[in-house]
N, C-alpha and C positions, 0 to 999 in steps of 0.2 A: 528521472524518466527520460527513453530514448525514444524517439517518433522514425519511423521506417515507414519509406513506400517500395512498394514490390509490385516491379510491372509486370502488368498479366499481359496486355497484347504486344505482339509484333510490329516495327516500325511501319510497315506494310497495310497493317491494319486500317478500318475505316474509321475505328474509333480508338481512342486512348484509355484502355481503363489500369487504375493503379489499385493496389491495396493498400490500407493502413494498420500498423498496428506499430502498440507501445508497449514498451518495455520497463518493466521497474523492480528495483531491487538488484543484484549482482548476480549473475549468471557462475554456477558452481556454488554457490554458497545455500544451504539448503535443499528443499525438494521446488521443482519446477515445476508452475501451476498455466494451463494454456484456457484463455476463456475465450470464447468466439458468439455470437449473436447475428443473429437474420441470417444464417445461411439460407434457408427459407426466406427471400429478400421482402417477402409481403408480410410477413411476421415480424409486427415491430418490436413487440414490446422489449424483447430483451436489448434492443437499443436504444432503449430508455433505462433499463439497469444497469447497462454499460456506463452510461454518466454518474450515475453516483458510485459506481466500481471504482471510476477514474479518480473522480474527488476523496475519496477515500483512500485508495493506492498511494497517490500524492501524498496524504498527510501521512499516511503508514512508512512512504519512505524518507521524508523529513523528520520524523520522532524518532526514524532507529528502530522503528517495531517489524516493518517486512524483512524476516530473516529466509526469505525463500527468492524467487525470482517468475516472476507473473508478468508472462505475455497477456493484453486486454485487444483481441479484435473488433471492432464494436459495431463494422459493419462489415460483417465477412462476405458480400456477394453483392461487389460495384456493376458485374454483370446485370444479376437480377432487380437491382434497383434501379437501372437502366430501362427497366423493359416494362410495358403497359398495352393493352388490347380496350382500344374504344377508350380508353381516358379512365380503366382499373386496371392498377398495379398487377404483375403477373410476374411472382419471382421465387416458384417452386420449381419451375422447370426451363430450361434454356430453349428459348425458343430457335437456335438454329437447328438445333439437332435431338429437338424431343425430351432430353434426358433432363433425370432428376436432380439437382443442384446436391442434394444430399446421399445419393447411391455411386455406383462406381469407382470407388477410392482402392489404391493399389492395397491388397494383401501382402506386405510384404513377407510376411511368413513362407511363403514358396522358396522365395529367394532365398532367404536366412536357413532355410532347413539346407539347403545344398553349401552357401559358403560358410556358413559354422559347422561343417562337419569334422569331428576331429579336434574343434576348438575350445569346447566349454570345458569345464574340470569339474568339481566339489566343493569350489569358492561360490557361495552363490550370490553376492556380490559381484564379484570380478565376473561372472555370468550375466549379470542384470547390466554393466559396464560395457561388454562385449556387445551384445545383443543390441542396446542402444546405438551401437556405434555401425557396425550393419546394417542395423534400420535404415538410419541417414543416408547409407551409401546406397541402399536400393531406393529410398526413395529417389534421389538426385539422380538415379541413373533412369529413372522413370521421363519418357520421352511424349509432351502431348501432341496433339496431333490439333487441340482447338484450344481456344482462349478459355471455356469451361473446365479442361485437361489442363491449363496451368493453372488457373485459380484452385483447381485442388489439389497440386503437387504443391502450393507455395503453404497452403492450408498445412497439406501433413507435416512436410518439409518445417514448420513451426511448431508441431503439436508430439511428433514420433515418441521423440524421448521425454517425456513429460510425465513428469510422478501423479500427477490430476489433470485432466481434461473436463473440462464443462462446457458444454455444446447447447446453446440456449435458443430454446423453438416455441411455439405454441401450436395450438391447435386451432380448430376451427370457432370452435366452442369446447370451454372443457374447466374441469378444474385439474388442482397443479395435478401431475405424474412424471415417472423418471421412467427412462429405459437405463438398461445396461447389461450388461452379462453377468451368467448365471456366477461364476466364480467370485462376486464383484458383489457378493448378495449382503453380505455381514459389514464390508467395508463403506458400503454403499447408506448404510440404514443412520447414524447422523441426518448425511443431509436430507434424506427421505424425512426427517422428524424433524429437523428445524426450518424445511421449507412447506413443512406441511401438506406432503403427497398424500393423493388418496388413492394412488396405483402406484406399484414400483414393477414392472414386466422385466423380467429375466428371459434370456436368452441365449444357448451358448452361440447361436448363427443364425442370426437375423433374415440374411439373403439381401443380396444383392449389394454388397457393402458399404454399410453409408460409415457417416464420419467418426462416429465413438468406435464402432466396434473395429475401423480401420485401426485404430488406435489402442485399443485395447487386447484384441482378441489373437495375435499375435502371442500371446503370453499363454494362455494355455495352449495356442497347438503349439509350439515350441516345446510346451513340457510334457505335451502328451506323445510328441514323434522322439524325443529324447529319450524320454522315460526316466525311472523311479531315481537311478544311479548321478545324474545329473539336474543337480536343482537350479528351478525358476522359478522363481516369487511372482504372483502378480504387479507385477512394478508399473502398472498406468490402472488407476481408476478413473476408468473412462465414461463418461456418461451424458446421454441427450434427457435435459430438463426444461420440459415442456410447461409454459410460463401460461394458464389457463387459454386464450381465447385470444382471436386476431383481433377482438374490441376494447382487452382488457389493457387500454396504455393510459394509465393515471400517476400523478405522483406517488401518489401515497402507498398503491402496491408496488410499482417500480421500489422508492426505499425502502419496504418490509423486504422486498424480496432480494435488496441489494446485500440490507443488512444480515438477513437468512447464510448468503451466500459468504462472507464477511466472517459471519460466526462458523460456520464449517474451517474456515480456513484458519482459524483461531484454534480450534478441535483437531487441524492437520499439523498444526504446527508451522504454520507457514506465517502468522501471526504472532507476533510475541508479546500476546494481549492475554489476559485471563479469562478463555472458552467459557460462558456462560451453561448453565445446565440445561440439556438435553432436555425439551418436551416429550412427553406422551406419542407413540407414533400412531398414527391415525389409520394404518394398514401395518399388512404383512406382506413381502412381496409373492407374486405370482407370477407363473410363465409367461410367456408373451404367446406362448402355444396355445393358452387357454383364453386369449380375448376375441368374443364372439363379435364380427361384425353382424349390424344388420341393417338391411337395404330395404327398401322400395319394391314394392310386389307391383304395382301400377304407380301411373302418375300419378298428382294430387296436393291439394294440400295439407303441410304438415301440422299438426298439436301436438303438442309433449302434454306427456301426461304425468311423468316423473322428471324431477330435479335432478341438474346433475349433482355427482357426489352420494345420489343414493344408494344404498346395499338394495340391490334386489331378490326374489324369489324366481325359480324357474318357472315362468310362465307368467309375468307381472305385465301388463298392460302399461308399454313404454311410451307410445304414440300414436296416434289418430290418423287415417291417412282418406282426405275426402274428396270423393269424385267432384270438382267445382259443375259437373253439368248435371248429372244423375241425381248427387247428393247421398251418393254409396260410399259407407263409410268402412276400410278395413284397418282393425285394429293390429299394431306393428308390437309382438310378443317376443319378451330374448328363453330362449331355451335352454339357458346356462343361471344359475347365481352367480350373483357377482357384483363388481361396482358399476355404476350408470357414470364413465368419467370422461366421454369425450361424445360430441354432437353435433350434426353438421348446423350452419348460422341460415341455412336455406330453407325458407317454408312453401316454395312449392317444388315439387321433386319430379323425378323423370323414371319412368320404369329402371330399377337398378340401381339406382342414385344410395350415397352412404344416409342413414339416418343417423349412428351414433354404434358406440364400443360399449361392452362389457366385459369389464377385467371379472374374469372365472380363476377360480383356481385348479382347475385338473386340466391337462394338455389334453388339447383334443382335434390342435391343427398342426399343420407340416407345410414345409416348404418356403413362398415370400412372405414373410408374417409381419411386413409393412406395411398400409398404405401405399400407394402409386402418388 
């Protein structure tokens, strides 16, 4: 294992922040796997499964069994763990300039449609080679302009060419679910089954580009501005796995979920263990087009009235939502079926405020289809 810091601020700066991340296994030997945690710097859990990644990695490259090469970030955003309002942590968004720790990441697909033009052939290897190798060089030529701007150049800049990406988040409240793109739906369903999602949201563009799909989605517009004549494989399964809830940091799901993640890589090949069998998958994926927010009609406070994780009916009685002075009660309805898999941790709410998601299965939104 190699340990790397990568400075993200200028000598200038008021502060010093570094990154870290480690390296194991041999770089070129295998398929290249990038795992990163807290970019969401208030979201711990997944740097709690980062430790047992580590420990694990370790022994996988002392026995001879990691025949791939896996970068482990385990705290991807020194920024946002910096940062706090009244003495709670606050590390979804960079407080100098508003923005989201996990949106604005370079597309570099732009760039690669104008300097590969001319260059791909009918190898579609030597295509996935090429293409890689452009990435890099649009990323590096990518100029920030703030300390949040090079913590995500240094982020892609480690993840572009990477045959697996796992980008480890939670929610507010929620149980497990994956994002990823639509193309990514068949290759995706393993770890969907051995982490035991009960949402997998497809999407072929998210809006506003956050981390996986920088990373991913690159690969079909390439193959769709190319066209039929020159082939591109999906070569990065890129994916944000949302690890349930900002409360959920325990041992004992930290290692189920270490080892979930452990066993995929066993099933990728990047392990040279014998993959365990495949459980039962606990869903089917759907759009991300089809997950119904629903909010707050007035203030108040909240009662759930359903569990998360549950399949609901159009029209099910989600939550309670009670005048604290009147004692006027309105009941918060999802108008879609679908799964009850993410909820906000707040019980009293603000006109507007999120109260929770329902993954649907028919598309029936457009546009930013993230959270803010």
């Amino acid at each position: 294992m190699h340990a790397y810091r990568h400075q993200i601020s200028l000598p200038e700066s008021g502060g010093n922040y570094q990154l870290s991340s480690f390296h194991f296994g041999e770089p070129g030997r295998g398929k290249k796997v990038y795992i990163q945690a807290a970019l969401h710097a208030d979201e711990v859990p997944g740097m709690l499964v980062s430790q047992f990644l580590r420990k694990a990695l370790l022994a996988a490259e002392a026995d001879g069994s990691l025949v791939g090469e896996v970068i482990l970030v385990p705290a991807a955003n020194p920024l946002g763990l910096a940062q706090a309002i009244h003495g709670a942590p606050f590390g979804r968004f960079d407080l100098s300039t508003g923005t989201n720790f996990n949106r604005a990441y370079k597309h570099v697909a732009e760039d690669l449609k104008v300097s590969l033009a001319g260059k791909l052939g009918a190898d579609a290897a030597a295509n996935v080679s090429l293409i890689r190798e452009h990435a890099r060089a649009s990323v590096a030529d990518w100029q920030p302009s703030t300390d949040a701007e090079a913590l995500k150049k240094i982020l892609l800049d480690l993840a572009i060419d990477a045959d697996i990406v796992l980008d480890l988040h939670c929610d507010n409240e929620a149980v497990v679910h994956i994002y990823t793109g639509t193309p990514l739906a068949d290759a995706i369903a393993p770890l969907s089954a051995l982490m035991g999602a009960h949402a997998v949201l497809l999407a072929l563009e998210a809006g506003e580009e956050p981390f996986d799909e920088a990373c991913s989605r690159l690969w079909w517009d390439l193959e769709r501005h190319f066209g039929p004549a020159t082939p591109i494989p999906m070569a990065c399964l890129s994916t944000t796995v949302e690890l349930r809830g900002e409360m959920d940091v325990d041992y004992q799901l930290a290692g189920q979920d270490a080892r979930a993640l452990l066993d995929f890589l066993a099933h990728s090949g990047v392990l040279a263990v014998p993959p365990p069998p495949l459980p039962a998958a606990l869903c089917e994926p759907t759009p991300l087009e089809g997950v119904e927010p629903l909010h707050a009609p007035h203030s108040g406070v909240l009662v759930f009235l359903q569990p998360l994780g549950a399949r609901l009916d159009a029209g099910t009685a989600v939550a309670d939502l009670i005048d604290p002075v009147s004692g006027a009660v309105t009941t918060v309805r999802n108008s879609v079926p679908g799964v009850f898999f993410a909820r906000t941790a707040h019980r009293h709410l603000l006109r507007g405020m999120a109260v929770g998601k329902i993954a649907g299965a028919t598309a029936f939104r457009a546009g930013k289809l993230l959270s803010q």
